[in-house]
C-alpha positions in Angstrom: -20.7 -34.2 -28.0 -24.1 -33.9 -25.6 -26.2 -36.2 -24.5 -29.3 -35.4 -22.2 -32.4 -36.4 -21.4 -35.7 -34.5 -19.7 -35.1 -32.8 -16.0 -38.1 -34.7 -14.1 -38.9 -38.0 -15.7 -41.4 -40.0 -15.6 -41.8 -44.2 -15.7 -42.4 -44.6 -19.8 -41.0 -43.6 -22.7 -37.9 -40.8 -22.2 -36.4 -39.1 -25.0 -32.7 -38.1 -25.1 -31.0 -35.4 -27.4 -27.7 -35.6 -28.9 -25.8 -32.6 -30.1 -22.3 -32.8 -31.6 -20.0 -30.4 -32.8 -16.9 -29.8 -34.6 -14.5 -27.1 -35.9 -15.7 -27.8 -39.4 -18.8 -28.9 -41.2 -21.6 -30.6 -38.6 -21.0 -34.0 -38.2 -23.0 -36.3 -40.0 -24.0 -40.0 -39.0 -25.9 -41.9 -36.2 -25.5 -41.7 -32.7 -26.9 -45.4 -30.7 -28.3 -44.5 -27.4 -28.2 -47.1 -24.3 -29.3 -46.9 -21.0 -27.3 -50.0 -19.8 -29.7 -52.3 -18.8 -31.3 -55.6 -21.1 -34.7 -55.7 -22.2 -36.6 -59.3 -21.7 -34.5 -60.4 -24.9 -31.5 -60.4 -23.1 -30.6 -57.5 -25.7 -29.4 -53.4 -24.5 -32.0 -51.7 -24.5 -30.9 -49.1 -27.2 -32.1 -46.6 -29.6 -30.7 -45.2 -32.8 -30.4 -41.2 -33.9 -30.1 -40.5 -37.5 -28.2 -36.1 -37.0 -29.4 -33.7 -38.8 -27.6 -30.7 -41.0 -27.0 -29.1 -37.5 -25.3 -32.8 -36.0 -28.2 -32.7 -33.8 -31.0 -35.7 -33.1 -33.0 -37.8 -30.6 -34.4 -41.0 -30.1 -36.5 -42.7 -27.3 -36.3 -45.6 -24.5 -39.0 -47.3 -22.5 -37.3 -47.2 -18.9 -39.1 -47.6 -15.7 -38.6 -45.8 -12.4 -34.5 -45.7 -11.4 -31.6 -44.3 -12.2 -29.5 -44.9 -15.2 -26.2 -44.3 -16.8 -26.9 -43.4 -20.2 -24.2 -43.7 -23.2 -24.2 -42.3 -26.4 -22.0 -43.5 -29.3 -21.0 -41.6 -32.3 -19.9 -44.2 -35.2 -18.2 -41.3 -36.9 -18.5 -39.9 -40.8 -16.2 -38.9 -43.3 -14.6 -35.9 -41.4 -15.0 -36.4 -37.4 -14.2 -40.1 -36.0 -15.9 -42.0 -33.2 -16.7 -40.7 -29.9 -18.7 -41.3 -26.7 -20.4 -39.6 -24.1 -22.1 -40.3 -20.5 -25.2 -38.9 -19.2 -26.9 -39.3 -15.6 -30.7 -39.8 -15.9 -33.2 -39.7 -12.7 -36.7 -41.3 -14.1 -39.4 -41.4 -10.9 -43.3 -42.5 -11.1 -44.6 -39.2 -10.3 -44.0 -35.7 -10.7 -44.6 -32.7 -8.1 -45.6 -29.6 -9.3 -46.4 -26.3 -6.9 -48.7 -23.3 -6.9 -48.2 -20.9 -4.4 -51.0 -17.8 -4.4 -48.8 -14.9 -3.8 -44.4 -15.1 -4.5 -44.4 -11.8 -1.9 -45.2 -12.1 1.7 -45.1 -9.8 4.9 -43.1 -11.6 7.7 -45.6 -12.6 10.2 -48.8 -12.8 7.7 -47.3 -16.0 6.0 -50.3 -17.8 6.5 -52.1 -15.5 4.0 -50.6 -17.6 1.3 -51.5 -21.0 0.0 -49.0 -23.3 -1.4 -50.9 -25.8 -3.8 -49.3 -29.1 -4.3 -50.1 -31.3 -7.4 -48.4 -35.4 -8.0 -48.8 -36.6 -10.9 -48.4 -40.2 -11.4 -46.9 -41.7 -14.7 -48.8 -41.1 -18.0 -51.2 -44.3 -18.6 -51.2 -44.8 -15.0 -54.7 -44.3 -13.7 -54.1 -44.9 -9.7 -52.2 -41.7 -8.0 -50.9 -41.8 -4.2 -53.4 -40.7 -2.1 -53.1 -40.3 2.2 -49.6 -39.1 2.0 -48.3 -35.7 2.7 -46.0 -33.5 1.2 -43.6 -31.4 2.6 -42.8 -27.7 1.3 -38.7 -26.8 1.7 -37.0 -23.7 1.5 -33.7 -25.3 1.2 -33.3 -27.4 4.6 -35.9 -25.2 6.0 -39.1 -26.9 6.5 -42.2 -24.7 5.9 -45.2 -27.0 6.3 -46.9 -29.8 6.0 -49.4 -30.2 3.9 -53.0 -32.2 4.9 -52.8 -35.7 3.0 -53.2 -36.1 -0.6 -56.5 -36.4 -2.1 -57.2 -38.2 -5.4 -58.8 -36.9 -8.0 -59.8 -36.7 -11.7 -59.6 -34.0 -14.1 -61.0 -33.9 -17.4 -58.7 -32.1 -19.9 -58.6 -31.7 -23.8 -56.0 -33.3 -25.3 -54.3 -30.2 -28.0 -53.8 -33.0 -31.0 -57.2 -34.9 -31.0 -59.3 -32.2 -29.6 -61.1 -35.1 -27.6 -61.5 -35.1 -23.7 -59.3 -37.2 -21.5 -59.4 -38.4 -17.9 -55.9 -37.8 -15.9 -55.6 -38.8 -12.4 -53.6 -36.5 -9.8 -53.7 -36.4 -6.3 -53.4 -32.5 -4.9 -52.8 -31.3 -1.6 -52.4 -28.0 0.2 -50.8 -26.4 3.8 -50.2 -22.9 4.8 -47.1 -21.6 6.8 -47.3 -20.3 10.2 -46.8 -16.6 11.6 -43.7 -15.6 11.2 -42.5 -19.0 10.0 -39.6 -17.6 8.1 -37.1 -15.2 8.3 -37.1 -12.0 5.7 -35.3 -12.8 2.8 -35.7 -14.5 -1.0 -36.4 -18.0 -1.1 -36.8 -20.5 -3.4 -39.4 -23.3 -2.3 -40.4 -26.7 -3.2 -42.4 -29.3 -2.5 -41.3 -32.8 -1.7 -43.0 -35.6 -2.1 -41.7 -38.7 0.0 -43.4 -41.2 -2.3 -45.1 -44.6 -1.3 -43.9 -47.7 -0.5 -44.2 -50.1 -3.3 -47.0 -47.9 -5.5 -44.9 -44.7 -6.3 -41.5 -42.8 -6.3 -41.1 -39.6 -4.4 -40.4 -36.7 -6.8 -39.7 -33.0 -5.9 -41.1 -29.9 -7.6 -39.3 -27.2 -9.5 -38.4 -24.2 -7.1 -41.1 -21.4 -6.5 -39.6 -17.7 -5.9 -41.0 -16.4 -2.5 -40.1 -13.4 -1.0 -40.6 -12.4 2.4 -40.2 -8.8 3.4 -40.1 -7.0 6.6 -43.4 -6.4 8.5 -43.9 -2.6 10.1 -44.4 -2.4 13.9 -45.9 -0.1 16.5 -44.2 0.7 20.0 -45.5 1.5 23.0 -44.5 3.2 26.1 -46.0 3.4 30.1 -44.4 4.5 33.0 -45.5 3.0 36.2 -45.7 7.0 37.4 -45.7 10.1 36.2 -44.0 11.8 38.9 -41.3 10.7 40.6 -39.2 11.8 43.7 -35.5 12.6 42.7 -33.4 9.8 44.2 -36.2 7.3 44.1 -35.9 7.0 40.0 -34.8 3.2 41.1 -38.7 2.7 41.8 -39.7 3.7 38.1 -40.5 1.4 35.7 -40.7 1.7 32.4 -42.2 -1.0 30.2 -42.0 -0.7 26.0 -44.9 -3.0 24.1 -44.2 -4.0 20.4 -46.5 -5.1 17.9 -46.2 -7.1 14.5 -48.6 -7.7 12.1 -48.5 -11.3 13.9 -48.7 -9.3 17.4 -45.9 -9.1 20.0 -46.0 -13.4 20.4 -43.4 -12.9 17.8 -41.6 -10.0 18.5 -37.8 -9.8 19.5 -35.6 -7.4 19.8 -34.4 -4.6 22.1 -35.5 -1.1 22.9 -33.5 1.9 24.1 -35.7 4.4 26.6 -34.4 8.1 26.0 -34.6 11.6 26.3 -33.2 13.8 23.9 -30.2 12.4 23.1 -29.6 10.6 26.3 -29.9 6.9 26.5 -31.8 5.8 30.1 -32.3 2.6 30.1 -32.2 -0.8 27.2 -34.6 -3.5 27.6 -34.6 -7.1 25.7 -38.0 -7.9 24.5 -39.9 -10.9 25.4 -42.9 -11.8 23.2 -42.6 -8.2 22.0 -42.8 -7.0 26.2 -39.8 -5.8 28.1 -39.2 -3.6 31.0 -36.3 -1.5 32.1 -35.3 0.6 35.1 -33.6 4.0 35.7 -30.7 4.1 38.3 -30.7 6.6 41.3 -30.3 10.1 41.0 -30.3 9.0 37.1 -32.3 12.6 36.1 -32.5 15.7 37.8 -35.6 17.6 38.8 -37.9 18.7 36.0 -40.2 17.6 33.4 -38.9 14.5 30.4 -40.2 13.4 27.5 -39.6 9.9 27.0 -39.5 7.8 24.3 -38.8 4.1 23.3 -36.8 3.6 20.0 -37.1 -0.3 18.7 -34.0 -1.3 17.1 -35.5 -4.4 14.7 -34.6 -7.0 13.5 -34.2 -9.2 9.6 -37.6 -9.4 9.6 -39.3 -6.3 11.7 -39.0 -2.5 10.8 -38.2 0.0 13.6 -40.4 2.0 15.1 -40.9 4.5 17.9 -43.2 5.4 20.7 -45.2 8.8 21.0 -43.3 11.1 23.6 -44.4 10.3 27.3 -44.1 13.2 30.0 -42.4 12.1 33.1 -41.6 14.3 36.2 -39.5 14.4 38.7 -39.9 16.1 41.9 -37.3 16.9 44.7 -36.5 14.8 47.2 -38.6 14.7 50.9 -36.5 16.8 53.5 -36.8 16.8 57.3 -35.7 19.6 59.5 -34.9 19.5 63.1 -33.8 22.7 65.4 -32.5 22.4 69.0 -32.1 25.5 71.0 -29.5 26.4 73.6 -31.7 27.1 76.1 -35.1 27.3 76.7 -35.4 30.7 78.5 -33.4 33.7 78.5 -33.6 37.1 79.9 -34.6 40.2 77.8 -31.1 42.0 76.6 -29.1 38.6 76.7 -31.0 37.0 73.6 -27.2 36.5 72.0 -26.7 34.0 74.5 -29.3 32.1 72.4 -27.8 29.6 69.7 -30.2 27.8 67.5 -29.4 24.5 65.3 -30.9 23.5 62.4 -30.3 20.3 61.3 -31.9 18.8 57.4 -32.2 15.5 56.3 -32.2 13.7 53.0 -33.0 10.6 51.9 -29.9 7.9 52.1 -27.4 7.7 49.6 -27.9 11.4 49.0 -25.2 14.0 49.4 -25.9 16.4 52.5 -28.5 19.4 52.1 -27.0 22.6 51.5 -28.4 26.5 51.2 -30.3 28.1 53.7 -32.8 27.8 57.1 -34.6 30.4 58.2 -34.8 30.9 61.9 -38.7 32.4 62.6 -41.1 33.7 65.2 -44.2 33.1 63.1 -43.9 34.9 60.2 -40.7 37.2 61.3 -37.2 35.9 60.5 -35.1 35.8 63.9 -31.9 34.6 61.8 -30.4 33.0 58.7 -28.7 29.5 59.0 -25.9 28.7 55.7 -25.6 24.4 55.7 -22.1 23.1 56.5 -22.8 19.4 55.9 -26.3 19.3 56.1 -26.1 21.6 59.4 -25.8 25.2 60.4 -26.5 27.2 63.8 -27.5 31.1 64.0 -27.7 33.3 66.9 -30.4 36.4 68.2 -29.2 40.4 68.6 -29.4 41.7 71.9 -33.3 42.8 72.2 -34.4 41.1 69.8 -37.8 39.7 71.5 -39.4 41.3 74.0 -40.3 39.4 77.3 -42.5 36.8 76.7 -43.3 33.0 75.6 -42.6 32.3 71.7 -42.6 29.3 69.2 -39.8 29.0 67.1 -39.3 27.6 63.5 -36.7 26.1 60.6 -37.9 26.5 57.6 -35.5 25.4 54.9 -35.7 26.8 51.8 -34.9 23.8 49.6 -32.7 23.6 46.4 -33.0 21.8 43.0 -33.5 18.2 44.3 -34.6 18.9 47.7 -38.2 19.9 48.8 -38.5 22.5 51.8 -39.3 21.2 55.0 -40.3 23.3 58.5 -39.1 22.0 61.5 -41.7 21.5 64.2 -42.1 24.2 66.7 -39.6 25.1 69.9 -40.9 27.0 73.1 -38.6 30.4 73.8 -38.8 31.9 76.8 -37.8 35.6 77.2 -37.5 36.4 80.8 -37.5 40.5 82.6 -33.5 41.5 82.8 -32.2 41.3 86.1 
């Protein structure tokens, strides 16, 4: 045995359906139908079903705004004997209903749709609440707000008469905010708070709304294009994101690589971040760069366009001392010059090789032990007279030549 009534009710009359079954033929009988409460007689305020072939009927009560424990008792028939049932029935003084203009939205463009929101006040009643606003939910989740009620009167056809009728509603609308909600599937209603003393609040069937994940762009600048190997520190890299709502909304992070090889991993803020490379983090040569943003729920990945970014050796500076400063013609092998190169701090020494040079002519070769070398002259090997001498070193893969500044040689007549 069923009782039930209708799923939003309204103050006036409310009909309630009675079902009963059994494992034979449908019971037959009457079911009464009371709601608890005593009309102005002092009597229950009951009603009467007659079943039908299929043990099925309904009856009405006139119940105002509240909530009610509803009974139905079956006097029993020839077959089944007496039984009872208990129902739980909700009636307000208004009902809610929504509209919503679109049930799919991109995250971020939420305020492209416009949830409508309709309260209806009881049937007969020709005030409706008016001022008031409603609230739309997605479960707990508050959407918006909608701007206050407005009251107003629409002119429909009632379907049995065919004559025109006056109904009084009150209707109401709000949009949500960028990226106001998460991607997902919701189911959204409106809830109206009611007023004080004129009506009851009353919430709205759920709406389907879908919110799927907006695409995004990434962007990617370098603060140079060149850098100097060891100074990679001083490079900054900064990775832009755009929504649909633009990067206000953005979160996230983004991994800077090349190739395969991860550099750097910022965390976005308001769809802007900016990472740094470490020292001596790439060697010389030439990189494309690009930014890979991981997403999110509600934001797609994306990827920069490959950026180019150099890097050049590092600054040398080489010194040479000479033994002496004069020296007689067929003793030059007395001569010892030291070449000396150095590199920025926190580099490892130079190594290869420092030419040794009269102008253009190479007096001697110099191999780096630690940065520092010394070569000597053959017997001969400059004729009397006053010459500048030159380091040149040749550089290697992270190191830029560098020519020391000149030395005064003085070859003298043998004795």
């Amino acid at each position: 045995m069923s009782v039930s009534g209708p799923s939003s009710a309204v103050t006036g009359v409310i009909d309630y359906v009675v079902t009963i079954s059994g494992q034979g033929a449908s019971p037959s009988g009457s079911v009464t139908i009371s709601d608890g409460t005593k009309m102005s007689s002092g009597a229950l305020n009951t009603c009467t079903i007659a079943l039908n072939a299929e043990g099925i009927g309904a009856c009405a009560l006139q119940e105002g705004t509240g909530t009610y424990q509803v009974t139905a008792k079956y006097t029993g028939d020839y077959n089944y004997g007496a039984a009872s049932t208990t129902t739980t029935e909700v009636v307000n003084e208004t009902t809610t209903s929504l509209d919503v203009s679109t049930s799919t939205l991109v995250y971020g463009l939420e305020q492209s749709a416009t949830f409508s929101v309709t309260v209806y006040p009881p049937v007969g009643d020709d005030t409706a609440p008016s001022g008031t606003t409603v609230h739309l939910m997605a479960g707990k989740q508050k959407l918006c707000v909608t701007s206050p009620l407005v009251l107003t009167i629409v002119t429909v056809i009632n379907p049995v008469s065919g004559l025109p009728v006056q109904i009084t509603e009150a209707t109401a609308a709000c949009h949500l905010a960028p990226a106001a909600i998460a991607a997902g599937k919701y189911s959204v209603t409106a809830d109206f708070p009611g007023e004080a003393g004129s009506f009851v609040g009353s919430t709205s069937p759920p709406a389907p709304l879908t919110v799927i994940s907006a695409p995004t762009s990434t962007t990617l600048s370098v603060s140079n294009s060149t850098t100097t190997y060891g100074r990679e520190s001083s490079e900054a890299l900064t990775t832009r994101v755009k929504g649909p709502a633009g990067p206000s909304y953005v979160t996230g992070s983004v991994t800077v690589k090349t190739a395969s090889k991860t550099l750097c991993t910022t965390t976005l803020k308001e769809g802007t971040g900016t990472c740094k490379l470490t020292r001596f983090q790439l060697s010389v040569g030439r990189y494309s760069l690009v930014a890979d943003y991981r997403g999110t729920k509600s934001l797609v990945s994306s990827s920069s366009k490959p950026l180019t970014l150099s890097v050049v050796g590092a600054l040398t500076s080489t010194a040479l001392s000479l033994s002496r400063t004069t020296v007689a013609f067929r003793t030059e092998q007395s001569e010892r010059f030291t070449a000396q190169v150095a590199v920025p701090a926190g580099m490892a020494y130079a190594s290869g090789a420092v030419a040794v040079t009269r102008g253009s002519r190479k007096l001697c070769t110099i191999t780096l032990t630690r940065g520092k070398g010394t070569c000597s002259l053959t017997a001969t090997e400059l004729p009397v007279g006053s010459y500048q001498i030159s380091a040149r070193y040749e550089g290697s893969n992270e190191l830029k030549a560098s020519t020391s500044p000149g030395k005064k040689l003085v070859v003298t007549k043998a004795s």
